[in-house]
C-alpha positions in Angstrom: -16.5 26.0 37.0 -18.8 28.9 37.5 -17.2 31.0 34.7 -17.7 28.0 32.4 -21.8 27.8 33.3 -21.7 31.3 32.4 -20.3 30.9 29.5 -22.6 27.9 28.6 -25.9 30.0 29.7 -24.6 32.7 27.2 -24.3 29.9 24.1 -27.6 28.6 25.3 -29.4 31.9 24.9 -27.6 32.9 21.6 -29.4 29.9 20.3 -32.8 30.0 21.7 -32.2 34.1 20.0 -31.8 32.1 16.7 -35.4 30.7 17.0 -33.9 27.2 16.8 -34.0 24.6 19.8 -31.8 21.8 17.7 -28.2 21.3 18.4 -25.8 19.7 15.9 -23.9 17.0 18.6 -21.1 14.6 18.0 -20.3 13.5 21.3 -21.2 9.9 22.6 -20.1 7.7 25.3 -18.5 8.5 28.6 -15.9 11.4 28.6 -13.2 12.0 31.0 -13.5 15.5 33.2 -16.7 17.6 33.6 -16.4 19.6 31.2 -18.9 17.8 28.8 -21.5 16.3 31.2 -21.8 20.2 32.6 -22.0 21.0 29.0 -25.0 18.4 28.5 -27.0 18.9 31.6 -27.1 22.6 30.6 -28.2 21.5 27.0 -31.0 19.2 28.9 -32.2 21.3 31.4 -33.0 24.3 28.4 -34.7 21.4 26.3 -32.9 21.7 23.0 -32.7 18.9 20.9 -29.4 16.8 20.4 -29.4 16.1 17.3 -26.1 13.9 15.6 -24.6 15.1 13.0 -21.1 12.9 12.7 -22.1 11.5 9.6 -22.6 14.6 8.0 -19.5 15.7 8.9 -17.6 12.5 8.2 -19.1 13.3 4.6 -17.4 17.1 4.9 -14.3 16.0 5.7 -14.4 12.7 3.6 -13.4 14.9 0.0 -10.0 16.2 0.3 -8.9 19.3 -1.2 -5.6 19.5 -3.1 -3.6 20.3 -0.3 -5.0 17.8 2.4 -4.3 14.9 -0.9 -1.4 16.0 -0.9 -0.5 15.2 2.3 -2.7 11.8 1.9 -0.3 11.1 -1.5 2.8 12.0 0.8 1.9 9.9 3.9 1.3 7.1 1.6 4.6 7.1 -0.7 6.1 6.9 3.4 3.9 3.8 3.7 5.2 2.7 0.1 9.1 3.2 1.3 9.0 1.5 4.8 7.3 -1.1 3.5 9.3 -1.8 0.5 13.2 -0.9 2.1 12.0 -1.8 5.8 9.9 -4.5 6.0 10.5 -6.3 3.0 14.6 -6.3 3.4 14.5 -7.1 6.7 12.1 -10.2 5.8 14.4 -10.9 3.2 17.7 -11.0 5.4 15.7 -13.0 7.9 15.0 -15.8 5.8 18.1 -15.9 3.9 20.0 -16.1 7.0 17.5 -18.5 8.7 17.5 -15.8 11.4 15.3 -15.9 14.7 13.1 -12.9 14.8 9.4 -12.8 16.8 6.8 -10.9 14.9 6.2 -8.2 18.2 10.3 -7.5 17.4 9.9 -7.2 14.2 6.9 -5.4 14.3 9.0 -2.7 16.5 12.2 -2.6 14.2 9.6 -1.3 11.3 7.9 1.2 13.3 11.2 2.5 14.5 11.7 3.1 10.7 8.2 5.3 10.4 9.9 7.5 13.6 13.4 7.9 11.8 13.2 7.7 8.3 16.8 8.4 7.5 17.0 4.3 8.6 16.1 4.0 4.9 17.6 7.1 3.5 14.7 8.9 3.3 15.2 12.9 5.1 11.9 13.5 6.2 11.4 16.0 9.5 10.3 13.8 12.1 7.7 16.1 13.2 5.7 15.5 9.9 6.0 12.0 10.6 3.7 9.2 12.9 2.7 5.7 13.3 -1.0 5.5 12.3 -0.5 1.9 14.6 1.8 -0.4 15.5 3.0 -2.4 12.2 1.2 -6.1 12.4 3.2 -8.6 11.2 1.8 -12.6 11.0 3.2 -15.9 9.7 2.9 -19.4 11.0 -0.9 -20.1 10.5 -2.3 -17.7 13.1 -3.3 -15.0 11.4 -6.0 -11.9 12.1 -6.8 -9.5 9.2 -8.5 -6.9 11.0 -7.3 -3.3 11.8 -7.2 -4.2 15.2 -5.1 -7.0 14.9 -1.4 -7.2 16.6 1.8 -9.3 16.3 2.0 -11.9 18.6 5.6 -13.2 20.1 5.5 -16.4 17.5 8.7 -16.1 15.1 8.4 -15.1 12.1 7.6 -17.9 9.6 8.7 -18.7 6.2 5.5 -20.0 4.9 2.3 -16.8 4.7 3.7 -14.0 5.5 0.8 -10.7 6.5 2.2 -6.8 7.0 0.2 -4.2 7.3 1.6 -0.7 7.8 0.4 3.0 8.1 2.4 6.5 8.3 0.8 10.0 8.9 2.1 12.9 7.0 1.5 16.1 8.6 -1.7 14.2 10.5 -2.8 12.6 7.6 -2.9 8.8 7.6 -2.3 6.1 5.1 -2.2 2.1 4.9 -0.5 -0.6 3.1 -1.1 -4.5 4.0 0.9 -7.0 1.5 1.2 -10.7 1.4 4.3 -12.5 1.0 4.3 -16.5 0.4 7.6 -18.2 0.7 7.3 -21.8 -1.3 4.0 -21.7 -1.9 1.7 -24.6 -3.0 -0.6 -24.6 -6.0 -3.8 -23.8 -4.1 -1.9 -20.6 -2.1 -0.6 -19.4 -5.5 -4.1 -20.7 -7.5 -6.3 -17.9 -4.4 -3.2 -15.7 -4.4 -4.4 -15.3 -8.4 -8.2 -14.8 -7.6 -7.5 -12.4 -4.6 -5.8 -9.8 -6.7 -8.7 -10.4 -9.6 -10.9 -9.7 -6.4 -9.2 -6.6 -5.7 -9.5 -5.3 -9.1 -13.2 -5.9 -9.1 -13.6 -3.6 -5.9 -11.9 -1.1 -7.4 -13.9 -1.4 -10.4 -16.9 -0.3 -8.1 -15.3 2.7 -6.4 -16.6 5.7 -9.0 -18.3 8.1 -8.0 -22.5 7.7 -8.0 -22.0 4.5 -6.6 -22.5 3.6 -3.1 -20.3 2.4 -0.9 -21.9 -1.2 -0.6 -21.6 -1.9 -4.0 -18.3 -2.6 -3.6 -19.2 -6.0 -0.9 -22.3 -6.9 -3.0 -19.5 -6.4 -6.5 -17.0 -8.8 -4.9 -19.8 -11.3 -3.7 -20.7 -11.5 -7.5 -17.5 -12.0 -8.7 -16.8 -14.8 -6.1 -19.9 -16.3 -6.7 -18.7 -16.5 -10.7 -14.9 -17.1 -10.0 -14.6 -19.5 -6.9 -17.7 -19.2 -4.7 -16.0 -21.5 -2.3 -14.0 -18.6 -1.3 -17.4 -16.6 -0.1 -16.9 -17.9 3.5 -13.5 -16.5 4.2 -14.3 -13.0 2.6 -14.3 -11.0 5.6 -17.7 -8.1 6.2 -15.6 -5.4 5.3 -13.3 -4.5 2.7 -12.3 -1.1 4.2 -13.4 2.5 5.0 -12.7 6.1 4.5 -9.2 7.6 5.6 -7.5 11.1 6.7 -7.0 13.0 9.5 -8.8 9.9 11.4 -7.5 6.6 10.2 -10.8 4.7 10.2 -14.2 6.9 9.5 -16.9 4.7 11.2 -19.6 6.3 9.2 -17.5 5.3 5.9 -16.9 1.9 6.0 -17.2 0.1 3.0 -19.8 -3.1 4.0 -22.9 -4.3 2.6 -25.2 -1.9 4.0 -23.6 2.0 3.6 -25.8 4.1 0.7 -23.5 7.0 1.5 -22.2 7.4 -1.8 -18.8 7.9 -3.5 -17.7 11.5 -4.7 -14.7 12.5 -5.8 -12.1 13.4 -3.6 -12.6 10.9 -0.9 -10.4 8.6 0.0 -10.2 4.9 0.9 -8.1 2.2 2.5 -9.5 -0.2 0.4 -8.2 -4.1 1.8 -9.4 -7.0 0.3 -8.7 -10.3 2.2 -9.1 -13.9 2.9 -9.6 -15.0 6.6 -8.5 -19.0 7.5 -8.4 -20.5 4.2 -8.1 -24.2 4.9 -4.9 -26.3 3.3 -5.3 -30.4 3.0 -3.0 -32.3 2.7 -3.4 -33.0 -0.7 -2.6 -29.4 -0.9 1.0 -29.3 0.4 1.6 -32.7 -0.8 5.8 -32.0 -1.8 5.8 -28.9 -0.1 8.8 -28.2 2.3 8.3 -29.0 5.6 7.4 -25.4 7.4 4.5 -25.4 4.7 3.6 -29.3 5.7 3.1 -27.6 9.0 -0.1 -24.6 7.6 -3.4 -25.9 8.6 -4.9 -22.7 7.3 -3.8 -19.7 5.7 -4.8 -15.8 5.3 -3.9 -13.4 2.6 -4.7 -9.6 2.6 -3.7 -6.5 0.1 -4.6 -3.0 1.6 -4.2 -0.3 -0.6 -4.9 4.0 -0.1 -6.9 4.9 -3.6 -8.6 8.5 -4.1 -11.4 8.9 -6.4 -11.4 10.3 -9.3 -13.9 12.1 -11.7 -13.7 9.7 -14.3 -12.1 5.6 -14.2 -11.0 3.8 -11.4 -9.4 5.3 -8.5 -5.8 6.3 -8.0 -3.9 3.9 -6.5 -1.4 5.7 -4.3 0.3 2.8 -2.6 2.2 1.4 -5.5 3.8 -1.3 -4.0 3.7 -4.1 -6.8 1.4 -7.0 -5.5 2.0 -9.3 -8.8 2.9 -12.6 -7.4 5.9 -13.0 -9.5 6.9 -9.6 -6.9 5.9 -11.3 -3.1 6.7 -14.8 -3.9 9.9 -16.8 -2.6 11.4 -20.2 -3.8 14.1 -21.1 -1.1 12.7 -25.3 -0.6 16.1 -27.3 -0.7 16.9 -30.6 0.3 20.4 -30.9 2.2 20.8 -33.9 0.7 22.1 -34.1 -2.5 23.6 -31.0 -3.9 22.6 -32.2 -8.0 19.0 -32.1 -6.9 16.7 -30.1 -8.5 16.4 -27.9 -6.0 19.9 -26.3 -6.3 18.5 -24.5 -9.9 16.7 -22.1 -7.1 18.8 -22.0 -4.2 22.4 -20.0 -4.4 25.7 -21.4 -2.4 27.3 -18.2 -1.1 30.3 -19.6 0.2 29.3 -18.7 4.0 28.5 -20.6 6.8 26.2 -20.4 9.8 26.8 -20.9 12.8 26.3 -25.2 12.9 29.3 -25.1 10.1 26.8 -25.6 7.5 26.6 -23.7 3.9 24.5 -20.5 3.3 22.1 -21.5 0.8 19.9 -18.8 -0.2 17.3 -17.9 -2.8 18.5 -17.2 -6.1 15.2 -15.6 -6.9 16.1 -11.9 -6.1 19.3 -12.6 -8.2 17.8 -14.1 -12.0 15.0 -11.4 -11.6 18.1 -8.7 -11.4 20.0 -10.2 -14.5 16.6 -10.2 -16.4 15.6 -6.9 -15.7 19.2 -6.1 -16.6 19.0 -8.0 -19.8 16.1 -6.8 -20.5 17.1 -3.0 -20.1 20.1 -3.6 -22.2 18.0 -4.7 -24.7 15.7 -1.5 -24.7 18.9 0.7 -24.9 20.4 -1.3 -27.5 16.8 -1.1 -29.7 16.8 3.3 -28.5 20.2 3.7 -29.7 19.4 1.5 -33.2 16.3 3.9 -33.5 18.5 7.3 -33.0 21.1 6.3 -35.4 18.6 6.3 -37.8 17.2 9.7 -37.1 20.3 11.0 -36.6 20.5 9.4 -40.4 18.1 11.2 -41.6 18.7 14.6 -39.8 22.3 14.6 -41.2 20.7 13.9 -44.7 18.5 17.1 -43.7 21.6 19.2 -42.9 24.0 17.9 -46.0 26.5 17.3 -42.9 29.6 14.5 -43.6 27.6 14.2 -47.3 24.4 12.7 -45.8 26.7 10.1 -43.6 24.8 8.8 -40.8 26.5 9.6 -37.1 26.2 7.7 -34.7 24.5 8.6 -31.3 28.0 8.6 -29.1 29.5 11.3 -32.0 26.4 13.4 -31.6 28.0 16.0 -29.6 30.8 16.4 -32.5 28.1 16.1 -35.5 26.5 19.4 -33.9 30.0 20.9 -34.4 30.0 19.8 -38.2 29.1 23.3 -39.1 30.6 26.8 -38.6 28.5 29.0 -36.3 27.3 32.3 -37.7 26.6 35.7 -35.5 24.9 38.6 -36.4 25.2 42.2 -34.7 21.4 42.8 -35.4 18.7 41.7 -37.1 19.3 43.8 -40.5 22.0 41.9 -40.8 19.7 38.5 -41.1 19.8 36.6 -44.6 17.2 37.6 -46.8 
């Protein structure tokens, strides 16, 4: 102790040697040790002046350079991947199987994920990789859309389903909240719709010159124009600088900060609506689990960095259309010709009651669509390069100006004899 009030005494007097009696201070609070009261009675007892200074260096650390984006980019394609083949698959098995999961479970399954990547193939040193928190998972009509939220022990719920996630890469931190809805009723789908308009309005505010309340006072004017009766249930916050620290305090974006954006920072940008009521008139024919919402919450939470010119880059790409987190599985066991069974798949299994399988059939028409729909692009590709082929063997006089077709290319570039030369005298003229 003595050698660190020596030590102190000599910082003291290589100050007051400066000429300058102010001290840049970032510590509040209570602090564990002696260390830093010793520290600030010395301070006190040579009157210098504390003065704070973690805003300025919030600012500093705010811009990232290439290599601490990277690392942002990196921790946020984790994010992306656990996210999309952890969370969403094991959602997906638990509702098709009518399995009984809580949310705390599920909640630990995921973040087991984060810790060993190679759980979803990915081969990522686990010393790069951390938890920025423990995943939060909600359903059932309780829900909480702030950062400090947790998963409670209720299981999970086909109805409104919240996950919020974040990964570090190498320290750096990243976030990604989606919404899931499982049979959703027209007024869910109808504020799932404005929601993501919402989000795209925020982001529409996040160039650089602005400041960072314009992005509140931006979505209170499009609410105002596209549903004000939404205004109630926007929550005070729509999010806050990210990094080494996952929440900046001095960077948060609400509807007072005039710190404004410059390029390079980087924001967890999440967009929400707390409590939404549902009437009855509003799940009128909805399934039963959905009969059961008295209120519901939705939340997207994206990582974007800004840029120099246009709207940030998004670097959590997980799609948030609602044709991509939307579920029909509503089916009557009554009645297999009902209309029900043109979404819901027999699979020829049975549970453990005796009864049939039934799953959605959603995951499976959107696979033979995008696979029709592929086919068709290579079919149009190959129609295209058959006719430059066409023209190319016009070009060359090869088989008489026949066109080949793409699968004989290999041969066509055979159609003529090679020529060598020993050296370049011996070149046509």
């Amino acid at each position: 102790e003595g050698a660190n009030k020596e030590t102190m005494n000599s910082l003291v007097n290589i100050i007051r040697k400066g000429g300058n009696k102010k001290l840049g201070s970032i510590y509040k609070g209570d602090y564990q040790g002696t260390f830093i009261p010793t520290w600030m009675t010395c301070v006190e007892q040579n009157q210098l002046e504390r003065v704070e200074i973690s805003n300025c260096l919030g600012l500093f650390f705010a811009v990232k350079d290439a290599g601490e984006l990277d690392s942002v980019k990196r921790a946020a394609i984790l994010s992306n991947k656990v996210m999309k083949h952890g969370f969403v698959q094991e959602m997906e098995n638990i509702i098709d199987n009518d399995l009984k999961i809580t949310h705390d479970a599920l909640s630990t399954k995921v973040d087991g994920i984060i810790s060993d990547t190679s759980l979803i193939g990915l081969k990522i040193a686990g010393d790069f990789t951390d938890s920025c928190y423990q995943p939060i998972i909600q359903s059932g009509g309780k829900y909480d859309i702030k950062v400090s939220a947790s998963s409670n022990q209720d299981n999970l719920s086909p109805d409104v389903i919240i996950c919020s996630l974040g990964a570090r890469y190498k320290g750096y931190c990243a976030n990604i909240s989606r919404t899931f809805m499982v049979d959703a009723p027209t007024k869910v789908e109808k504020t799932y719709g404005t929601l993501l308009a919402l989000y795209n309005a925020c982001l529409e505010c996040m160039i650089p010159g602005n400041e960072l309340k314009d992005v509140v006072e931006g979505a209170k004017t499009f609410l105002k124009k596209k549903d004000p009766t939404l205004l109630t249930f926007l929550p005070k916050n729509l999010g806050f600088a990210i990094g080494l620290e996952f929440r900046d305090g001095s960077l948060v974006l609400n509807n007072v900060n005039t710190t404004k954006f410059a390029v390079g920072m980087v924001f967890n940008l999440a967009v929400g609506f707390h409590n939404v009521p549902l009437t009855t008139e509003d799940k009128e024919k909805s399934p039963e689990v959905i009969q059961r919402l008295e209120v519901f919450s939705m939340l997207i939470a994206d990582v974007v960095a800004v840029q120099k010119e246009g709207l940030p880059e998004v670097l959590t790409k997980l799609s948030k259309e609602f044709g991509d987190v939307s579920y029909s599985i509503s089916n009557e066991n009554e009645g297999a010709e009902d209309a029900d069974d043109d979404d819901v798949e027999v699979v020829g299994e049975t549970d453990a009651d005796g009864n049939e399988v039934r799953r959605s059939s959603r995951a499976k028409d959107e696979k033979l669509a995008s696979e029709s729909a592929a086919q068709k692009r290579q079919l149009r590709q190959k129609e295209l390069m058959e006719k430059k082929l066409a023209e190319a063997r016009r070009r060359m006089g090869l088989n008489g100006g026949l066109a080949v077709g793409v699968d004989d290319l290999d041969n066509a570039m055979e159609a003529k004899d090679l020529v060598t030369y020993r050296s370049a005298a011996e070149f046509p003229k």
